[in-house]
OpenMM code with the backbone's topology and positions (N, CA, C; nanometers):
from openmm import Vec3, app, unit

residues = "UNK UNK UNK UNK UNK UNK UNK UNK UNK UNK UNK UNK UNK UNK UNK UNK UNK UNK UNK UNK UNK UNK UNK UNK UNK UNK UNK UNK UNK UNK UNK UNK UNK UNK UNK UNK UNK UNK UNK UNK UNK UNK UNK UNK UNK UNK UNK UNK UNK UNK UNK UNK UNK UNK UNK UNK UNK UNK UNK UNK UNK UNK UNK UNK UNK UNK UNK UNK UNK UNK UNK UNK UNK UNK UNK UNK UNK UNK UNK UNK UNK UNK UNK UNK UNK UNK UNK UNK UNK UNK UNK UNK UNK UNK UNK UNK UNK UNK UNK UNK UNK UNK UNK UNK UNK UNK UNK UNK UNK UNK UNK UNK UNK UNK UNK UNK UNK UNK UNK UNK UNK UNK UNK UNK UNK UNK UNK UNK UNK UNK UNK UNK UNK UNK UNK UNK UNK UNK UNK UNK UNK UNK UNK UNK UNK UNK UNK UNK UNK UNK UNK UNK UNK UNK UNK UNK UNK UNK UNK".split()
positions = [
    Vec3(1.1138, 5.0099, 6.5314),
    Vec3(1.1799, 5.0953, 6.6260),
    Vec3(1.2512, 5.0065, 6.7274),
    Vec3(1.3801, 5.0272, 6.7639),
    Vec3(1.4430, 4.9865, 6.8515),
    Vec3(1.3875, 4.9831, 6.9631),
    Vec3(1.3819, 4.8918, 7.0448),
    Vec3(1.2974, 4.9173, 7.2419),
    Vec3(1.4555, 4.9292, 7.3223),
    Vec3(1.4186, 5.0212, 7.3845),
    Vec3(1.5403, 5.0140, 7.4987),
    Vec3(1.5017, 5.0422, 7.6458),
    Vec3(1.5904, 4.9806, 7.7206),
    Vec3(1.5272, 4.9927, 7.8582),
    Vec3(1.4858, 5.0815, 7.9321),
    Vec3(1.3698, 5.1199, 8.0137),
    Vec3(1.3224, 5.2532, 8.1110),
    Vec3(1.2501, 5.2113, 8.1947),
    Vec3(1.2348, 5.2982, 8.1993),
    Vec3(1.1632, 5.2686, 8.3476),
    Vec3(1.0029, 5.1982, 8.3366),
    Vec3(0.9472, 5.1563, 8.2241),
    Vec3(0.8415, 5.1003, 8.1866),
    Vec3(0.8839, 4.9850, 8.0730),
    Vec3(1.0229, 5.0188, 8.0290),
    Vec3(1.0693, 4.8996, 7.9372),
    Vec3(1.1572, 4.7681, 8.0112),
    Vec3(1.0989, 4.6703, 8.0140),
    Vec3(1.2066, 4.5761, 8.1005),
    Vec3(1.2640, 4.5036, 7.9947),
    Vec3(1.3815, 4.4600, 7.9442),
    Vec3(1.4543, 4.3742, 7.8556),
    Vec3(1.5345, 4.2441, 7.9528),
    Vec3(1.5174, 4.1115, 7.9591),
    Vec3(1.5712, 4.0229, 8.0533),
    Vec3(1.6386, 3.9692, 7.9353),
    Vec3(1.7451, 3.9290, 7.9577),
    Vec3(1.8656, 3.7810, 7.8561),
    Vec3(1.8978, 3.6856, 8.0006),
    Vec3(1.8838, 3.5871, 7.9604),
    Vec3(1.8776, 3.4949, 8.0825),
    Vec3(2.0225, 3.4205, 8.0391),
    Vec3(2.2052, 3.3552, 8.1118),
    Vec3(2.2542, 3.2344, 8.0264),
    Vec3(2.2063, 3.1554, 7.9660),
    Vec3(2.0605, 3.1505, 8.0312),
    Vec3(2.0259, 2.9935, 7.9120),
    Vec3(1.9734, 3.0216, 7.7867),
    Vec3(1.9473, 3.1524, 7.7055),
    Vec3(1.9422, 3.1918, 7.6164),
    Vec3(1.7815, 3.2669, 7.6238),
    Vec3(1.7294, 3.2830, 7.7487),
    Vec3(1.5695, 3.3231, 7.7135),
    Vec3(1.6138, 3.4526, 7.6861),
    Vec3(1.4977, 3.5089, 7.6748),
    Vec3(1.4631, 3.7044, 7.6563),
    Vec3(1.3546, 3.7315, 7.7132),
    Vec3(1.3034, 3.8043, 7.7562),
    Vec3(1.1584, 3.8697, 7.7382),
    Vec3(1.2227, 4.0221, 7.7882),
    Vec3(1.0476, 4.0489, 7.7286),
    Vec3(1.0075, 4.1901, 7.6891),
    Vec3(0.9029, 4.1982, 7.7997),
    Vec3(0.8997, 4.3184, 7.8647),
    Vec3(0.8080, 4.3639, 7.9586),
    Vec3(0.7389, 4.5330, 7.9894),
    Vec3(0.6257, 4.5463, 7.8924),
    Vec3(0.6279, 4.6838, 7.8577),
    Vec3(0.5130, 4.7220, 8.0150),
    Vec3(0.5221, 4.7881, 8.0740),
    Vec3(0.4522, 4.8581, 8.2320),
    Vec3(0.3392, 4.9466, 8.1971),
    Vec3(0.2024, 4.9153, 8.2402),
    Vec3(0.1570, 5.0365, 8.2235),
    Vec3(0.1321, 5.0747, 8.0565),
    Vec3(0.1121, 4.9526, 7.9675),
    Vec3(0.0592, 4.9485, 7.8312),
    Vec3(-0.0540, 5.0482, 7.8274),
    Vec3(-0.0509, 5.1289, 7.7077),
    Vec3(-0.1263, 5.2610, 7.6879),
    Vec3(-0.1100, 5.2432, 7.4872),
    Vec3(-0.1872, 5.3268, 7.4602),
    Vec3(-0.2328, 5.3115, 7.2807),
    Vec3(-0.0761, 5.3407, 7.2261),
    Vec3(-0.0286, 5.4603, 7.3244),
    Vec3(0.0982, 5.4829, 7.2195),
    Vec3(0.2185, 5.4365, 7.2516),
    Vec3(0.1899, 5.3045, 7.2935),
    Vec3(0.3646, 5.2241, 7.2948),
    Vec3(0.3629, 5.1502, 7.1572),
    Vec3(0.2905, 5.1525, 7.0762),
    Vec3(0.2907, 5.0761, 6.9750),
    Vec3(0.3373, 5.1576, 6.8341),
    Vec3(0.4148, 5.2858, 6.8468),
    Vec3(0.4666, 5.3622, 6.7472),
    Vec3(0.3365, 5.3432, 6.6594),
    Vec3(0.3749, 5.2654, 6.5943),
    Vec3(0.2551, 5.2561, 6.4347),
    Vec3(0.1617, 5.2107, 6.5051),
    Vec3(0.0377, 5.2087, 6.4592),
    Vec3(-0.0779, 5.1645, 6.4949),
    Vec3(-0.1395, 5.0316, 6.4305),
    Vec3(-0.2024, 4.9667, 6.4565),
    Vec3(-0.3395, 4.8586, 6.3875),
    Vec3(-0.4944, 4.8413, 6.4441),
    Vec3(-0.5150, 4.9536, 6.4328),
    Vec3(-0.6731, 4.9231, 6.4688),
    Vec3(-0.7517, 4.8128, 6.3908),
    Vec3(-0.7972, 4.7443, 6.5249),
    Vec3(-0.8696, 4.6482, 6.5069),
    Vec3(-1.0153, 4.6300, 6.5691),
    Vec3(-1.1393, 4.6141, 6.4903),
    Vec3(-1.2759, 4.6307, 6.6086),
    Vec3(-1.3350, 4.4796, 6.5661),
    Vec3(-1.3758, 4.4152, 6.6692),
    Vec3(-1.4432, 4.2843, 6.6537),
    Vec3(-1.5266, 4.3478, 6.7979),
    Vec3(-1.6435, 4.3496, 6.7101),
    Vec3(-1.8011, 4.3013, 6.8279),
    Vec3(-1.7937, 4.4285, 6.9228),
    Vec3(-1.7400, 4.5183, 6.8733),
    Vec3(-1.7354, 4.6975, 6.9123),
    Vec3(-1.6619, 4.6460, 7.0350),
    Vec3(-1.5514, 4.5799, 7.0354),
    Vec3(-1.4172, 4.5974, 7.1110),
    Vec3(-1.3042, 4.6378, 7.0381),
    Vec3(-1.2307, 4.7441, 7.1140),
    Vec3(-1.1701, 4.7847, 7.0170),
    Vec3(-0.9686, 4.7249, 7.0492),
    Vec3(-0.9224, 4.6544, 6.9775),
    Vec3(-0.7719, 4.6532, 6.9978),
    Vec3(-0.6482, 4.7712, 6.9744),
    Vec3(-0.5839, 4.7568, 6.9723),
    Vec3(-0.4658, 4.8529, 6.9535),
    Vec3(-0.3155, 4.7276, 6.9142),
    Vec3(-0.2650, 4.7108, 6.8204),
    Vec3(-0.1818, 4.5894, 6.7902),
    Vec3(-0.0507, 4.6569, 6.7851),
    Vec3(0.0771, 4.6335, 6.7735),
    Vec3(0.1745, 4.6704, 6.7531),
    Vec3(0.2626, 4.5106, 6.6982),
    Vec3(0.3795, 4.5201, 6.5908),
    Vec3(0.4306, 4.3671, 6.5802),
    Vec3(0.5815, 4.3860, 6.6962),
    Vec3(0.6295, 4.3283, 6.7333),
    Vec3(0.7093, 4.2624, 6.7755),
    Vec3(0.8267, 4.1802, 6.7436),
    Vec3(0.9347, 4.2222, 6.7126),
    Vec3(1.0521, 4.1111, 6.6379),
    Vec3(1.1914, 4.1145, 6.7284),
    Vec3(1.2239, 4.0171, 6.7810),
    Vec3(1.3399, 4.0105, 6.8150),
    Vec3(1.4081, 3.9200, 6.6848),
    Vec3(1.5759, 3.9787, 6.7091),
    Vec3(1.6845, 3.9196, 6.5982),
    Vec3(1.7889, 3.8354, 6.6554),
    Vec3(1.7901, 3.7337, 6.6923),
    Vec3(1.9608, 3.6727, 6.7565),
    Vec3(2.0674, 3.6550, 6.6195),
    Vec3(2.1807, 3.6923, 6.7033),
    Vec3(2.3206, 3.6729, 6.6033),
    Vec3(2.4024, 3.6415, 6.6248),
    Vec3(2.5020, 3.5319, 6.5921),
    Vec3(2.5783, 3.5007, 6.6256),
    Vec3(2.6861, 3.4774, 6.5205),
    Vec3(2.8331, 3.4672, 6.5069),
    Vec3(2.8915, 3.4426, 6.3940),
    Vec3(2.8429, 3.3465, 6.2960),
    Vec3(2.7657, 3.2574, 6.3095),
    Vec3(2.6906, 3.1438, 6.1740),
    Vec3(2.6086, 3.1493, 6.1626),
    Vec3(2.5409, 3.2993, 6.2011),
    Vec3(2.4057, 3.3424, 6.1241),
    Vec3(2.3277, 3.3944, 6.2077),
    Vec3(2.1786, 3.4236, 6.1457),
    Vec3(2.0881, 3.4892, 6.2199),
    Vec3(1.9708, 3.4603, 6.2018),
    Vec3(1.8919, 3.4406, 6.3334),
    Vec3(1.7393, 3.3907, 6.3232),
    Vec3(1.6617, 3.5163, 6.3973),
    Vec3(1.5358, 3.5515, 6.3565),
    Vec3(1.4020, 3.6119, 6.3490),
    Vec3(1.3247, 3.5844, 6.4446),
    Vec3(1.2372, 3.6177, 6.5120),
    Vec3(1.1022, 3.5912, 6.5379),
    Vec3(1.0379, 3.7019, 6.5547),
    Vec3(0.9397, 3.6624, 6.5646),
    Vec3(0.7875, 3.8342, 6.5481),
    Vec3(0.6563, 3.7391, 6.6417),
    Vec3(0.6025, 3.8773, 6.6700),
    Vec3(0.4791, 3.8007, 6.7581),
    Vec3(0.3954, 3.9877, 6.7761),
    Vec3(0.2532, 3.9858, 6.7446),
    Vec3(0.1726, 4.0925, 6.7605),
    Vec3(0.1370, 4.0996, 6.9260),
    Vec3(0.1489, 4.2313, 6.9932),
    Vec3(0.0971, 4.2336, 7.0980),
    Vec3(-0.0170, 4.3202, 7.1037),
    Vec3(-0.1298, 4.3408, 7.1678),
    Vec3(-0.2651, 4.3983, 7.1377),
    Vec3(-0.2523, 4.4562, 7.3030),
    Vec3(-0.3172, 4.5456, 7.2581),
    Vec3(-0.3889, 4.6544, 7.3714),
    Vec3(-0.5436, 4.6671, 7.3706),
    Vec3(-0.6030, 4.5731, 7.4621),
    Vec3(-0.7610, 4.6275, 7.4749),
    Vec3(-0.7916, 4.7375, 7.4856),
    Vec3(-0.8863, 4.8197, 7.4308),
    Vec3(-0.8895, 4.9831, 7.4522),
    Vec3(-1.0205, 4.9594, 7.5364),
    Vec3(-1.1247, 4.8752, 7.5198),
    Vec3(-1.2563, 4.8630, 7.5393),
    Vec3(-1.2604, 4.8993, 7.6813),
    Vec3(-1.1605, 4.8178, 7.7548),
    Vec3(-1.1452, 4.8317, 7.9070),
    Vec3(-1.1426, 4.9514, 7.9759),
    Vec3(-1.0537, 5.0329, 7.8499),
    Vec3(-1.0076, 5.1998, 7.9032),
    Vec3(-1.1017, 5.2934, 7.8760),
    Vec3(-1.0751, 5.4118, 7.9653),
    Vec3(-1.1373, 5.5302, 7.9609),
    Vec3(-1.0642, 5.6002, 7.8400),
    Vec3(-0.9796, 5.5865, 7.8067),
    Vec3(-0.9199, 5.6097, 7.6763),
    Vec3(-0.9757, 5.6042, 7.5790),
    Vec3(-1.0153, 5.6597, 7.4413),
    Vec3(-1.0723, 5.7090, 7.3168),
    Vec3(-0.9783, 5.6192, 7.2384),
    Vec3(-1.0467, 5.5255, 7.1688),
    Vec3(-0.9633, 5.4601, 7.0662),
    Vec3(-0.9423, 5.5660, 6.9646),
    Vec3(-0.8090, 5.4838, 6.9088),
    Vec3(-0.7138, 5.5623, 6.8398),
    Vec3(-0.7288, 5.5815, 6.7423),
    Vec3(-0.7726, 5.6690, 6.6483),
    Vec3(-0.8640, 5.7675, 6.5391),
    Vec3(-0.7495, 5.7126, 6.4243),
    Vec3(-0.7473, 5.6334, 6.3312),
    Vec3(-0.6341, 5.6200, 6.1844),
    Vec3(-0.6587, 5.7519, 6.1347),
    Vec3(-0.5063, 5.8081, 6.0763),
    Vec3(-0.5058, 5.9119, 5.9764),
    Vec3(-0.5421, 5.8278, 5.8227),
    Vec3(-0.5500, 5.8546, 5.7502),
    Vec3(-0.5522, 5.8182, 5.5998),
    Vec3(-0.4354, 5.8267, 5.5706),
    Vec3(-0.3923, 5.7357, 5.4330),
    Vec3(-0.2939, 5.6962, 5.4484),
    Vec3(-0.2699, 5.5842, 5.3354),
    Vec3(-0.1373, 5.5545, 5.2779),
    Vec3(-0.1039, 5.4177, 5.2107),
    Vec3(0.0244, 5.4073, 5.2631),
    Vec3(-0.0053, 5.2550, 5.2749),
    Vec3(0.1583, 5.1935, 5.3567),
    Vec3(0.2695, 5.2114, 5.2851),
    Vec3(0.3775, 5.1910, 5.2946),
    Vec3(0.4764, 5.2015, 5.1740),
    Vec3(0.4818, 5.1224, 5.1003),
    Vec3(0.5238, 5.1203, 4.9752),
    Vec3(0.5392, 5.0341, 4.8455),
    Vec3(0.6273, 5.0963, 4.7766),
    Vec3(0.7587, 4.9788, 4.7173),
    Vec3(0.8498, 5.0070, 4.6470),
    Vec3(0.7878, 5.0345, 4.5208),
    Vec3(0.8595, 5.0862, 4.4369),
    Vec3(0.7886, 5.1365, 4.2970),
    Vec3(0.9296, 5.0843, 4.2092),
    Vec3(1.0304, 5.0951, 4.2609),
    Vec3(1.1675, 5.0324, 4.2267),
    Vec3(1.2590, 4.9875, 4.3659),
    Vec3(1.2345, 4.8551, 4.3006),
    Vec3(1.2848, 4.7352, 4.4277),
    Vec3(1.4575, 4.7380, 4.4147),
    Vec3(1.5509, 4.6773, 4.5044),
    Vec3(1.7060, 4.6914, 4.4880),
    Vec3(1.6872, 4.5684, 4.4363),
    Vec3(1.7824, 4.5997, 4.3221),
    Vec3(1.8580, 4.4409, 4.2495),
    Vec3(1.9960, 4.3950, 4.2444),
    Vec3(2.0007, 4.2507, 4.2726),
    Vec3(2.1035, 4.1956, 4.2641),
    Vec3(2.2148, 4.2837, 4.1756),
    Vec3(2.3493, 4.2932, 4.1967),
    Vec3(2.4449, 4.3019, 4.0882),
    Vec3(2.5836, 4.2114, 4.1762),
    Vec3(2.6447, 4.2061, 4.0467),
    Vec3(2.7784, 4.1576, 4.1016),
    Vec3(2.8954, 4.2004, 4.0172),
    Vec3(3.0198, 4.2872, 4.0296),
    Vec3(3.0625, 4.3164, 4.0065),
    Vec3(3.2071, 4.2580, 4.0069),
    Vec3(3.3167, 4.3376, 3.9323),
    Vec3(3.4526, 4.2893, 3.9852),
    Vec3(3.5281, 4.3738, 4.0785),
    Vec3(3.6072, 4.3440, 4.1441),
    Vec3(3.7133, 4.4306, 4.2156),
    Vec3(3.7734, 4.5580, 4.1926),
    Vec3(3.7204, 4.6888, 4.2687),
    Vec3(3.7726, 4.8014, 4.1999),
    Vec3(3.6430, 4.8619, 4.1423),
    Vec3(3.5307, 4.7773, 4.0752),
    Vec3(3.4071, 4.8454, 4.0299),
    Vec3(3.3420, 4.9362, 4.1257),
    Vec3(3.2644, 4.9806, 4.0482),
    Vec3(3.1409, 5.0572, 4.1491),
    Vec3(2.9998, 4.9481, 4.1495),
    Vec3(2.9626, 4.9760, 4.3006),
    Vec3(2.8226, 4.8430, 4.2661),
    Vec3(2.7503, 5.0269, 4.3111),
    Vec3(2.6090, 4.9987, 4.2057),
    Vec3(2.5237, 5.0928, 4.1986),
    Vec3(2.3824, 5.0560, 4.2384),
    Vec3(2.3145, 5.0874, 4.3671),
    Vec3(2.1943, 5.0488, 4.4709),
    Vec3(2.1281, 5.1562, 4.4389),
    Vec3(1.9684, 5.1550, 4.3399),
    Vec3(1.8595, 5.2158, 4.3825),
    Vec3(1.7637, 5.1625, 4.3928),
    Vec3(1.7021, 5.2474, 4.4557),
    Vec3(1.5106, 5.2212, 4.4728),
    Vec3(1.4634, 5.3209, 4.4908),
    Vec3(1.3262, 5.3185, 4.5269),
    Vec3(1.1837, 5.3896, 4.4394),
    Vec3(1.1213, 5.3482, 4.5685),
    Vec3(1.0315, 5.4385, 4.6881),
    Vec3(0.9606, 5.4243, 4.6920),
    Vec3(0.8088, 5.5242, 4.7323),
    Vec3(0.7198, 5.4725, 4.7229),
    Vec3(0.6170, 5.5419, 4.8063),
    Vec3(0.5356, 5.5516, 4.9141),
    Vec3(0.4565, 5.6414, 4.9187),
    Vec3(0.3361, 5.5785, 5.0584),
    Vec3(0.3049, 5.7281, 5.0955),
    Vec3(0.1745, 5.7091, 5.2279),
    Vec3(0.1168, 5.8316, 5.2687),
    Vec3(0.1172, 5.8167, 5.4149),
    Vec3(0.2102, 5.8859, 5.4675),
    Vec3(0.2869, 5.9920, 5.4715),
    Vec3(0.4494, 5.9553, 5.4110),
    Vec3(0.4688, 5.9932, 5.3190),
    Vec3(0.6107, 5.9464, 5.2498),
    Vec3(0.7130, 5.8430, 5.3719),
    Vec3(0.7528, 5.7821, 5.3428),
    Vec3(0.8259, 5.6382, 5.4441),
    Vec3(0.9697, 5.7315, 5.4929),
    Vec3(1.0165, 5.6542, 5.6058),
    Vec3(1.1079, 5.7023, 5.6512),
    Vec3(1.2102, 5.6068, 5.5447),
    Vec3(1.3460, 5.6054, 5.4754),
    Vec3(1.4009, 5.4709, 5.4456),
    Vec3(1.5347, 5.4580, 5.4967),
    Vec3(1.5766, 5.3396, 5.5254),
    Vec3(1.7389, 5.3607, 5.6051),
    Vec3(1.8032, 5.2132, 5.5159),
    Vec3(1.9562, 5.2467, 5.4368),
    Vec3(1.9896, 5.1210, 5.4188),
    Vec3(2.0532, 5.0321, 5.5077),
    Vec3(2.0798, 4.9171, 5.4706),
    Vec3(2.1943, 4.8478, 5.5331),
    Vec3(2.2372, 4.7443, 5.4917),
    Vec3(2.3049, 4.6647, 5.5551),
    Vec3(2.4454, 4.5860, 5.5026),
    Vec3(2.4552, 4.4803, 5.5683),
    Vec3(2.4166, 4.3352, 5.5425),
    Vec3(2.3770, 4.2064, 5.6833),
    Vec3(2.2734, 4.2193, 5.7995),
    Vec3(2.1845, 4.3211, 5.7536),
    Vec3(2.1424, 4.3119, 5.8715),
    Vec3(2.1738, 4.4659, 5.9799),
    Vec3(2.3565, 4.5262, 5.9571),
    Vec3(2.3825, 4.6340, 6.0547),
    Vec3(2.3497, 4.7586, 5.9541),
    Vec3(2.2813, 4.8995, 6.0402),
    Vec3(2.3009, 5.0124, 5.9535),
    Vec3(2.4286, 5.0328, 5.8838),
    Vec3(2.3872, 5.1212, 5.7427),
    Vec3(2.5540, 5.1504, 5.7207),
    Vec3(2.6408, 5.3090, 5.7696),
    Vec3(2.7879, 5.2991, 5.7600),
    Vec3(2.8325, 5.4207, 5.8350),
    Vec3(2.8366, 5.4762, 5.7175),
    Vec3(2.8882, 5.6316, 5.7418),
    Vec3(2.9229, 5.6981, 5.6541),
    Vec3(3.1109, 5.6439, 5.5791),
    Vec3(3.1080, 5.5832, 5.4472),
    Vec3(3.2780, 5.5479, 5.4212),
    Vec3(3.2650, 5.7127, 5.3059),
    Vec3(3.3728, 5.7007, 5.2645),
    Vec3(3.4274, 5.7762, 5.1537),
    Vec3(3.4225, 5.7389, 5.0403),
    Vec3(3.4293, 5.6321, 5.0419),
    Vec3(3.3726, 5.5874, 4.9093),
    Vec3(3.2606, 5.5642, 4.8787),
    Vec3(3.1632, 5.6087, 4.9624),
    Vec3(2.9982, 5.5923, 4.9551),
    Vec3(2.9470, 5.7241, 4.8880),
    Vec3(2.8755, 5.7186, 4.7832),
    Vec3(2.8348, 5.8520, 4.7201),
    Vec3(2.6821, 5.8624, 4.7366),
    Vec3(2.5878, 5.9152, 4.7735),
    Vec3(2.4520, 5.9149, 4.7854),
    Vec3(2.3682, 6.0038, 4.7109),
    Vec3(2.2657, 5.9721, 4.6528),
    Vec3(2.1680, 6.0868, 4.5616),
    Vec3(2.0261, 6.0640, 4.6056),
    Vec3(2.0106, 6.1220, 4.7047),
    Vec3(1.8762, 6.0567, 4.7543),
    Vec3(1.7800, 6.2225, 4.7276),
    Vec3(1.6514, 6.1460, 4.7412),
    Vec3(1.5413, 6.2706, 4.7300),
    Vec3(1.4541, 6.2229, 4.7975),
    Vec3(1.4040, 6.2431, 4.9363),
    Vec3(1.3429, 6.1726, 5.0050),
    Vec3(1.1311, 6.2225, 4.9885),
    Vec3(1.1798, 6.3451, 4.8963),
    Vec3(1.0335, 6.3952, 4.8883),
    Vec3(1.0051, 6.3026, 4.7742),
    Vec3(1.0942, 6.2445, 4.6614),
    Vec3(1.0586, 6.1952, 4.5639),
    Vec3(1.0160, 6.0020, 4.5505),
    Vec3(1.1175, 6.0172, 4.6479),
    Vec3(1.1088, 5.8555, 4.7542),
    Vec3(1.2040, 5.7944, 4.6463),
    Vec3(1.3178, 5.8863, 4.5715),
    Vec3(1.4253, 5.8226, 4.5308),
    Vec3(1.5562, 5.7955, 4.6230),
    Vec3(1.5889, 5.6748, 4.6246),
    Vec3(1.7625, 5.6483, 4.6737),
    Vec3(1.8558, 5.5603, 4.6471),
    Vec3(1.9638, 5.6029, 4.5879),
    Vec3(2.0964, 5.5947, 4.4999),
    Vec3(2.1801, 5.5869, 4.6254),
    Vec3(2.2460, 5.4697, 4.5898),
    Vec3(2.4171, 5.4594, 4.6665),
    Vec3(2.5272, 5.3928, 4.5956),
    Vec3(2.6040, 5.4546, 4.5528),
    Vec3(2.6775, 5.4331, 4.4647),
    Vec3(2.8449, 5.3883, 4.5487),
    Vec3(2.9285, 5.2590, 4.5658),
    Vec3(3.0105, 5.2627, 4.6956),
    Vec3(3.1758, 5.2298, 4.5478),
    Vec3(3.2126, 5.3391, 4.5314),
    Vec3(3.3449, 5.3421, 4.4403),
    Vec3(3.4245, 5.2414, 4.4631),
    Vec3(3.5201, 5.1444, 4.4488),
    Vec3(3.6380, 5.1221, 4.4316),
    Vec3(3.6040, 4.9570, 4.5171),
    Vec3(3.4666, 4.8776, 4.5216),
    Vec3(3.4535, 4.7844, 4.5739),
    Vec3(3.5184, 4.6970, 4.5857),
    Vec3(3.5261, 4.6025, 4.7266),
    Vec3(3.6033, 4.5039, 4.7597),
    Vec3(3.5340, 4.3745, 4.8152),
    Vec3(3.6259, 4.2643, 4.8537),
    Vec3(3.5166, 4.1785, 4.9120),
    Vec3(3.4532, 4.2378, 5.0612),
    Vec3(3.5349, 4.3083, 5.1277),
    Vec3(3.4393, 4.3487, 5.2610),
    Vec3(3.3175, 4.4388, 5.1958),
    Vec3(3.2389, 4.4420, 5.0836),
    Vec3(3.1381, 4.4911, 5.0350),
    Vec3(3.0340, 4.4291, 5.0142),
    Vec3(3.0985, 4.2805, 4.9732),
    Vec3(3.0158, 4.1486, 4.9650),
    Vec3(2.8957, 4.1700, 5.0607),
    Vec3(2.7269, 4.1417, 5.0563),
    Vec3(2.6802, 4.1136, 5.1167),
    Vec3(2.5507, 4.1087, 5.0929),
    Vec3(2.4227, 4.1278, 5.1602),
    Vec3(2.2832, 4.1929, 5.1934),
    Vec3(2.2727, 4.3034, 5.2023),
    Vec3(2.2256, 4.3806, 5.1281),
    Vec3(2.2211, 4.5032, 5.0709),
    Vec3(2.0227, 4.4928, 5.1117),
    Vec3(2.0092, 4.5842, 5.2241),
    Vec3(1.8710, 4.5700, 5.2091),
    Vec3(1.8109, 4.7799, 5.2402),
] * unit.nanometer
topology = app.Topology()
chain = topology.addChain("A")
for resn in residues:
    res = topology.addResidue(resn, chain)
    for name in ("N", "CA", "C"):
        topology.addAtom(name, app.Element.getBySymbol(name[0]), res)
């Protein structure tokens, strides 16, 4: 999930290239998804963490878990639903085509509670073009993108 700034979200970019993240008033549900964790009947609350930098010659990653002591709080640790994480069942594969082809993107997947899935293209979501045809079934955890009349601005990371 995207973080954006509020009144409990602080986002800093410094010129000299720092960042930080400053969440106010940490509670079980800033962490969207959950990770319960119990060591020695303390209980955590984890969420991961990834910032992306980009610049025209590429792009670097980092991730870092932040934890919420619950033990401290009057708060009721956070009960897991049941559940399986997602898993592709049909992964996207390479193709390469010629100019004018159609390049044809599916996958397969599953999980409990069925996955949300979003594609994209380097890294950015993709827009809606016209030459993008879609056959998705999201109860079935099938999705098809089929992009007609390809060019090199098509070239890319298809994830």
């Amino acid at each position: 999930m995207l973080l954006r700034p509020s009144d409990r979200i602080i986002i800093e970019n410094t010129p000299d290239g720092q960042c930080k993240l400053t969440v106010k008033d940490c509670t079980s549900s800033d962490e969207g998804k959950h990770n319960l964790k119990i060591y020695n009947k303390l209980h955590f609350i984890s969420g991961l963490y990834r910032v992306e930098a980009v610049n025209p010659h590429g792009k670097a990653t980092t991730q870092a878990t932040g934890h919420v002591d619950m033990s401290s709080s009057k708060i009721e640790p956070l009960k897991l639903e049941e559940g399986e994480a997602p898993r592709f069942i049909i992964e996207l594969s390479d193709v390469t085509v010629r100019p004018k082809d159609t390049i044809e993107l599916e996958c397969k997947v599953t999980g409990k509670p069925m996955p949300e899935v979003k594609f994209s293209k380097d890294g950015n979501p993709l827009w809606d073009d016209a030459r993008y045809e879609w056959d998705n079934n999201p109860a079935a955890g099938t999705y098809r993108l089929k992009i007609r009349n390809a060019g090199l601005s098509d070239e890319g990371t298809f994830r």
